[in-house]
C-alpha positions as CSV (number, residue, x, y, z in Angstrom):
1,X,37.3,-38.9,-55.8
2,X,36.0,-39.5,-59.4
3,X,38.0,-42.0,-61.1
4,X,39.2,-41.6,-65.0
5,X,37.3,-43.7,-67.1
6,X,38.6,-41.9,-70.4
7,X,40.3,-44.1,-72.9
8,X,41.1,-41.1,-75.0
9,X,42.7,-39.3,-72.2
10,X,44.3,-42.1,-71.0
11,X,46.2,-42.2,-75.3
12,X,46.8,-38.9,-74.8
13,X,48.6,-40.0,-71.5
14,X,50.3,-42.5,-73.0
15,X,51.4,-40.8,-75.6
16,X,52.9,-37.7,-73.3
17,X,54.7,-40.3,-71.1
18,X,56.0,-41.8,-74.2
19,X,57.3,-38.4,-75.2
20,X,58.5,-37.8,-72.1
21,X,60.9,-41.1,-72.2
22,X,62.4,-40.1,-75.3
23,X,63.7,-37.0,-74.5
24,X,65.3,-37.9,-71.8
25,X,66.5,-40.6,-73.6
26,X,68.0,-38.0,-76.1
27,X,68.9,-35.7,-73.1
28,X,71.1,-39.0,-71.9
29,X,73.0,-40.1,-74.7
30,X,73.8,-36.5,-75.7
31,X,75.1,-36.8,-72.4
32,X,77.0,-40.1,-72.8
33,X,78.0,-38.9,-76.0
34,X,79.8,-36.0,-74.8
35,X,81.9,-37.9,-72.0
36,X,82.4,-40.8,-74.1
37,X,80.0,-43.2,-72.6
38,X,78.3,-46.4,-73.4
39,X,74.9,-46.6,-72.7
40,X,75.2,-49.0,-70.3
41,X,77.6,-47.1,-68.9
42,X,75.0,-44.3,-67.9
43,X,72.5,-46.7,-66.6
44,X,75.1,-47.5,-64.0
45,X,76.2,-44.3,-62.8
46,X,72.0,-43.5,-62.1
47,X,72.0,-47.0,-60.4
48,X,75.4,-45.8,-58.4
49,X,73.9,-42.4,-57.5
50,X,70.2,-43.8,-56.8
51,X,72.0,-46.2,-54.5
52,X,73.7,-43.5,-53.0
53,X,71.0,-41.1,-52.3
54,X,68.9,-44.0,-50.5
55,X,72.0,-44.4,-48.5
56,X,72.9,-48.4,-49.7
57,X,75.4,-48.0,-52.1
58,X,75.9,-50.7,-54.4
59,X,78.2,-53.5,-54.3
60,X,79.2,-54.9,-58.2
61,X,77.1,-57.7,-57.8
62,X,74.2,-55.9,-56.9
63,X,74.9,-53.0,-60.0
64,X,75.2,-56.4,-62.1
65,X,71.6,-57.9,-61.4
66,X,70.1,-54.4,-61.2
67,X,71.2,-53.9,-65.3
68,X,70.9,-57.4,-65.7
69,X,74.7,-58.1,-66.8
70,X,76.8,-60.9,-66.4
71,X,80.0,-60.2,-63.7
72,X,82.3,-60.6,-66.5
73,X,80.2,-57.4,-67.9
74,X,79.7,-55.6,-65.1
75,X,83.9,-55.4,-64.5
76,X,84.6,-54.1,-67.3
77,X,81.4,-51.2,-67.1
78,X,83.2,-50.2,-63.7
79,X,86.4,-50.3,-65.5
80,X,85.5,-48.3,-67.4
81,X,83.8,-45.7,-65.6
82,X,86.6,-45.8,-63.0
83,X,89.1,-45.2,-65.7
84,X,87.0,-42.2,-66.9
85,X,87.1,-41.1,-63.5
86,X,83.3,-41.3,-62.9
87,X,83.4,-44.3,-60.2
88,X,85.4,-45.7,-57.6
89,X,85.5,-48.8,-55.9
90,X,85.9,-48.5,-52.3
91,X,86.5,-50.9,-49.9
92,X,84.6,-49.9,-46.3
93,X,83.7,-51.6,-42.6
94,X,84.9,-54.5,-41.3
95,X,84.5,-56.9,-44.2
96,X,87.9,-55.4,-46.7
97,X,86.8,-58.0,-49.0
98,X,83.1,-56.3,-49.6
99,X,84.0,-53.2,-52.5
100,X,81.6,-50.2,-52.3
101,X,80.7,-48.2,-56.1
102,X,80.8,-44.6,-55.4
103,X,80.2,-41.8,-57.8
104,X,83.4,-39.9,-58.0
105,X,82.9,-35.8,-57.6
106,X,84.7,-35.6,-61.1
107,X,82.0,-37.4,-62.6
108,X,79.3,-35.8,-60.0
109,X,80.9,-32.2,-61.4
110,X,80.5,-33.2,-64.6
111,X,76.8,-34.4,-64.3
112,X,75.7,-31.7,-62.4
113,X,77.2,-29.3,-65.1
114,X,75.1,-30.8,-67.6
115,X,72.1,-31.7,-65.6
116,X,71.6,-28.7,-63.3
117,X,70.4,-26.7,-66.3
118,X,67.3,-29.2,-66.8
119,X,66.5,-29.9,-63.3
120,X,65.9,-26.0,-63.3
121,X,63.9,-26.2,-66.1
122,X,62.1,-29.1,-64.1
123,X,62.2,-26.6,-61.0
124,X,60.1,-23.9,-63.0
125,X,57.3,-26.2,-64.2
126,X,56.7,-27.9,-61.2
127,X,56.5,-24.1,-59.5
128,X,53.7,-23.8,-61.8
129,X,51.9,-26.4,-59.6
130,X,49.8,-26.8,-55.9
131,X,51.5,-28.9,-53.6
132,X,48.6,-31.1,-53.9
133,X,49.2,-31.1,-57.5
134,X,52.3,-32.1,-57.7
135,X,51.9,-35.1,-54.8
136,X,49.0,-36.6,-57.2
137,X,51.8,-36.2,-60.4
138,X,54.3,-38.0,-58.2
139,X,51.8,-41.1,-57.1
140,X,50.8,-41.2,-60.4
141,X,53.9,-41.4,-61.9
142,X,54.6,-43.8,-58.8
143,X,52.4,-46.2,-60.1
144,X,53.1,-46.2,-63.6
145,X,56.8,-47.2,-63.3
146,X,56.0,-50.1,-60.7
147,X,52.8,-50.9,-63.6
148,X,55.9,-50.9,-66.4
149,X,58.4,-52.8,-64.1
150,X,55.6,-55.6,-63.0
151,X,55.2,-55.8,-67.1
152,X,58.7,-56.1,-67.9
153,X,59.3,-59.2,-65.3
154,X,56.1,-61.1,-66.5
155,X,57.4,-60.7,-70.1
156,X,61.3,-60.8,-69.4
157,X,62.8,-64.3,-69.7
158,X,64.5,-65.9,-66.2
């Protein structure tokens, strides 16, 4: 396997990646926009539902450190999210003291309303791809976000 040594395609990288992040940036607070969210608030329902697709949903503490807010903060996000009927707090096993964050199927309805459009959209280019294709977009794309995350906590204060 050649590797890239292209400093001109890796701009143009860049650049596309860059493009990429605001739009769905855009795509997000139109989003929050429309269902009266904060932006923190959407950062918590995709740290809810990541959690719950992986199968380890989130306790408040652990959606706390994840968007790096105090507890203080992170009440009144699921407060709020609860009161908007997008989360709930449940309390489950043996431990009643240990509360769960779930997405509520209100708030799933409502995101996959809005959503399921673009993840077609999504569907049709990647179509457009080999499998082979597409596994070398998603290492790549892999390795870029843990490259971005490794940045942030060198750079981020403790």
């Amino acid at each position: 396997m050649q590797l890239v040594d292209d400093r001109e395609r890796t701009r143009e990288l860049g650049r596309e990646l860059r493009r990429y992040f605001i739009e769905a940036r855009l795509v997000s607070q139109a989003f929050a926009e429309l269902h009266g969210l904060h932006a923190t608030d959407l950062q918590a329902l995709i740290e809810v539902m990541d959690a719950e697709g992986r199968g380890s949903p989130l306790t408040p503490g652990l959606l706390g450190a994840a968007l790096g807010l105090s507890s203080g903060a992170t009440t009144a996000v699921i407060d709020r999210l609860e009161t908007l009927g997008h989360l709930r707090r449940v309390r489950e096993g043996a431990d009643r003291r240990r509360v769960y964050l779930h997405y509520d199927e209100d708030g799933m309805a409502l995101a996959r309303e809005f959503f399921g459009p673009l993840q077609e959209r999504i569907l049709e280019v990647v179509q457009q791809f080999s499998a082979e294709d597409v596994e070398v977009a998603h290492r790549f794309l892999v390795a870029v976000v843990d490259a971005a995350a490794a940045h942030r906590r060198s750079v981020q204060a403790p």
